[in-house]
Residue, then its C-alpha position, 0 to 999 in steps of 0.5 A: x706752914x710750920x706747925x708750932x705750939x704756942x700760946x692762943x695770942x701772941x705778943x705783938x709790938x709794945x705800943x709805942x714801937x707800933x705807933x712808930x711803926x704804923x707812923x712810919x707806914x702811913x708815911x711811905x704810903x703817902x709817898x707811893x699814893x703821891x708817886x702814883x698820883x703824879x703817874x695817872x696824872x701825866x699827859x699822855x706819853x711818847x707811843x700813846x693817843x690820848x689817855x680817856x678821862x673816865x678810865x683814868x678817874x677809874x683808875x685813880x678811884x681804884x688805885x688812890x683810895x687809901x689802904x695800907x700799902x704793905x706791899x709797897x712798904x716791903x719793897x723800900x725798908x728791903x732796900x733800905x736794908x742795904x743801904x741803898x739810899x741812892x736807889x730809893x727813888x727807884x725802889x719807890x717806882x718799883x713800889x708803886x708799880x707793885x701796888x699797881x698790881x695789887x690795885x688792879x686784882x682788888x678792882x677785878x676781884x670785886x666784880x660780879x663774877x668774882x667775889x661780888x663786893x660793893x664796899x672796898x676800903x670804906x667806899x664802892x668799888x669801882x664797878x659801883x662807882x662807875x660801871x662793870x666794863x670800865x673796871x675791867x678796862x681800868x684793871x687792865x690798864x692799871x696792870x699793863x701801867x705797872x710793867x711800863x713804869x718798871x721797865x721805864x729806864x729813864x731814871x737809870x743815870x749816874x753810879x746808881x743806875x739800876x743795871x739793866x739785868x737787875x731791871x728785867x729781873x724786876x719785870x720778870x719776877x713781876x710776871x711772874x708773881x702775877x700771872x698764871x703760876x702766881x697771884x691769876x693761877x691762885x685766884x683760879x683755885x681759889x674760884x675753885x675751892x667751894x666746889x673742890x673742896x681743897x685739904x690744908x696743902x691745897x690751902x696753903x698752895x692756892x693761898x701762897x699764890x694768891x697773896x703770898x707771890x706779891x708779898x715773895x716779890x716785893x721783898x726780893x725786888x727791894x734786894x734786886x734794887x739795891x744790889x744785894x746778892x743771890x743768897x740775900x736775895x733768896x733769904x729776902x723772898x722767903x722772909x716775903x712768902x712767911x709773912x704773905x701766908x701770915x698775911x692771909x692768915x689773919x685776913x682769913x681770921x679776920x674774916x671770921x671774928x670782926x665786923x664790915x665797920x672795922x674792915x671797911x668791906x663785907x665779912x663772913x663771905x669766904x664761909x657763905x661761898x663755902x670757900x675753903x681757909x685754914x682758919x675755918x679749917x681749923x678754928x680761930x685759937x689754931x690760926x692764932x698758934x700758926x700766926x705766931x709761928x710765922x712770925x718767928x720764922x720770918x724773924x729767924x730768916x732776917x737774924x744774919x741782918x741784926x738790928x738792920x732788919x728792925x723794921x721789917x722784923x716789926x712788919x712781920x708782927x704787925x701783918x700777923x697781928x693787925x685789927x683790920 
């Protein structure tokens, strides 16, 4: 993370830019929960038995239960970046199967023996609502799901078929963003972390797994569904890992300064676990600094795209910035 010297509050978006682009995000969020919505819903498909009803309303409880859908929002507006409105069914599919990802570790990270939580996004989790082995199964099947939705090939017709590499590279760099060198192995050091007691590189590497390889995916999925080339493709990864650790940061500030009512789920636990965050580490005005920081960096990495790259430029300030 870059050290930076900077007021304690950083500027964010005027408030009517922040009000068109949180319209803008609710949007494409509506549109991946509808996507997402049709996928649970569908009848059991060609290889399959029978899909169980109580799984599947897990599932749905776990996945269809609101929130931001920033990972999502990243892989469209990085495609559209390039023009790519013939792909943008297909980068929606890629999306929704992200946030399949991310739903199904919410669902594990809640349980009793991970983080405990009994409130996710403003109602019970889905250990509460139903049972602790059916939110294993349903996180399970939330994450072998997105794999079948993005190796589905059934929409590659036509001039904007997605090509069949840029297809493995999407299920490859989803492994891999998931598993053990990504978001499963930064969950592990972060199970860890209370009792080694990590320094601020450690943080930063476990944080840079656990949030940041699925902020770093989304970004390049959305240049590998529009056909962008390598070196975009790499400028839009960095882009995506600068605000994945902004992300966490102001989660971890968060976590310190505001309430369970403005969160929709429980605060101050990272501290009463004795977990170690870098705002904790070094206090909120420090973490507030290193935010603006990252939001500068990641404005920097989008410059050769100019007002192209507006939109993901007022993402970056508004994960850096954000109230809840």
């Amino acid at each position: 993370m870059r050290n930076v010297c900077a007021s304690a509050t950083a500027p964010g978006m005027e408030n009517d830019a922040r009000i068109r682009f949180e319209t803008l995000l609710d949007e494409r969020a509506q549109a991946v929960e509808t996507l997402l919505r049709s996928i649970l819903d569908q009848n059991p498909l060609p290889g399959e038995i029978v899909r169980p009803e109580r799984l599947i309303d897990a599932m749905r409880h776990g996945a269809l239960n609101g929130g931001k859908r920033l990972r999502p929002f990243l892989v469209i507006e990085s495609a559209a970046l390039f023009g790519a409105k013939a792909r943008q069914p297909e980068a929606a599919r890629v999306a929704a199967a992200l946030e399949c990802v991310h739903c199904y570790s919410l669902v594990h990270d809640d349980l009793p023996a991970m983080d405990d939580d009994d409130m996710r996004r403003g109602q019970p989790t889905v250990h509460k609502a139903f049972d602790e082995a059916t939110a294993i199964l349903a996180g399970d099947a939330l994450l072998t799901l997105a794999f079948d939705i993005l190796s589905d090939d059934a929409h590659d017709r036509g001039p904007a078929a997605v090509p069949p590499a840029a297809r493995l590279a999407l299920v490859r760099g989803l492994a891999r963003a998931s598993g053990p060198g990504g978001m499963v192995g930064g969950q592990m050091l972060d199970l860890s972390a209370g009792q080694e007691k990590p320094d601020e590189a450690g943080i930063i590497r476990l944080q840079a797994m656990k949030t940041g390889a699925l902020f770093r995916y989304a970004c390049e999925a959305g240049a590998i569904v529009a056909g962008a080339g390598e070196g975009d493709r790499e400028r839009l990864a960095e882009f995506g890992s600068a605000i994945g650790l902004a992300f966490q940061l102001a989660d971890d500030l968060l976590d310190l300064t505001a309430d369970a009512s403005q969160l929709g789920k429980a605060t101050g636990k990272d501290a009463a676990a004795g977990k170690a965050t870098l705002a904790a580490l070094h206090g909120p005005d420090w973490a507030r600094s290193q935010l603006h920081g990252l939001v500068e960096q990641a404005s920097s990495l989008l410059e050769p795209f100019g007002e192209n790259a507006a939109i993901l430029r007022q993402a970056a300030r508004f994960v850096a910035y954000r109230d809840r």
